[in-house]
C-alpha positions in Angstrom: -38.0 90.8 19.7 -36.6 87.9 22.0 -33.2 87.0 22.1 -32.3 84.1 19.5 -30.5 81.2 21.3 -29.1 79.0 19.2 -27.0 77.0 21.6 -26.9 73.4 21.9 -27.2 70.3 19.6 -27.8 70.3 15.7 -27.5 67.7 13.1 -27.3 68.8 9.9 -27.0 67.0 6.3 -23.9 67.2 5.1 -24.3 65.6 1.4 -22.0 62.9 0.6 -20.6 62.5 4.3 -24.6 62.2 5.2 -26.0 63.8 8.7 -23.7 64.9 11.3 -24.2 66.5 14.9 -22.5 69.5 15.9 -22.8 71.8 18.9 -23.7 75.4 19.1 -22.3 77.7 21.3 -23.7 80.9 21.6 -22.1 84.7 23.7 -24.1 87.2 22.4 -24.3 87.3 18.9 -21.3 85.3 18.5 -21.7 81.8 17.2 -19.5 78.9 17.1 -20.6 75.2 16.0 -17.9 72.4 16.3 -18.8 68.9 14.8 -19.3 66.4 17.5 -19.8 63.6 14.6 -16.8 64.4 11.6 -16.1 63.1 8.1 -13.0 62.2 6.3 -12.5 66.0 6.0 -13.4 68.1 9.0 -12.7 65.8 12.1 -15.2 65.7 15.0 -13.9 68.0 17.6 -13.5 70.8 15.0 -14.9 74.0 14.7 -17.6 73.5 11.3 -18.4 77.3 11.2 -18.3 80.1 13.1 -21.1 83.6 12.9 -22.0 86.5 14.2 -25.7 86.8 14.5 -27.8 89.8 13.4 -31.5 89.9 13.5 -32.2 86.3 11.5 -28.5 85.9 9.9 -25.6 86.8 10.0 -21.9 87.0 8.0 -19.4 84.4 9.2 -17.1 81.9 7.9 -17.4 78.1 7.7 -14.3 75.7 7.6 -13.4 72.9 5.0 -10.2 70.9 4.5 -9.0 68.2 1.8 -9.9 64.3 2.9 -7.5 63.8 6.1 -8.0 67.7 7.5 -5.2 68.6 5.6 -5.1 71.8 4.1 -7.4 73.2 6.6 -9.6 76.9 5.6 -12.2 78.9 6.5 -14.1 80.5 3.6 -16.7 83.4 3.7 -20.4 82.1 4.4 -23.5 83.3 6.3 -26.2 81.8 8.4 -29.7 82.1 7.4 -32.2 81.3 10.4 -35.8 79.2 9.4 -37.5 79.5 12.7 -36.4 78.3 16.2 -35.9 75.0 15.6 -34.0 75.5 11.8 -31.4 77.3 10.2 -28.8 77.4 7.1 -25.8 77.8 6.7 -23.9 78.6 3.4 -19.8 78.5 2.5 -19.9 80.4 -0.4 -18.7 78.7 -3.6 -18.6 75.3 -1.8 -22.5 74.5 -0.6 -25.2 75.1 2.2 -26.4 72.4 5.0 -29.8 73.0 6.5 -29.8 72.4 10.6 -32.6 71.2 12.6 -32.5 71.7 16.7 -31.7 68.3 17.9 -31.5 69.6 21.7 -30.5 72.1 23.9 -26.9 72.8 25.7 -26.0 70.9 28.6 -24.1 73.2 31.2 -20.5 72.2 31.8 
């Protein structure tokens, strides 16, 4: 019955573009992961996906764009926690990447 922090550093497999880290963020149940390492379609710097946690998932909606960030969109998806250190996370229609905890959040 603990709190779930997801916040700080994740690297995920991205398919083609291969493994890229991202940071976590986490206010409440509200979830935010922007890519710290990009690909030729979402840039580092940019928000990846974005949730709203409830009890081991949650609804949210995960961002994709055409090769150059053009055309940028957010489409439905959900995350789908594994444990403490894993978790999913699915655009629906357009593919899942599973996450593994790669370290916490520094404090700025």
């Amino acid at each position: 019955d603990r709190e779930i922090d997801l916040a700080g550093r994740w690297v995920g497999d991205y398919g083609g573009h291969g493994e890229e880290l991202v940071l976590v963020l986490q206010i409440g149940p509200k979830i935010v992961a922007r890519k710290l390492t990009g690909d030729p379609n979402v840039p580092a710097g940019k928000v990846t996906f974005r949730a709203r946690l409830r009890g081991f998932g949650g609804n949210g909606e995960g961002q994709i764009a055409d090769p150059g960030f053009r055309n940028p969109r957010f489409v439905p998806g959900r995350l789908c926690l594994r444990g403490r250190d894993q978790f999913v996370f699915v655009w629906q229609g357009v593919g899942s990447v599973l996450f593994r905890r790669v370290g916490k959040a520094v404090p700025v």
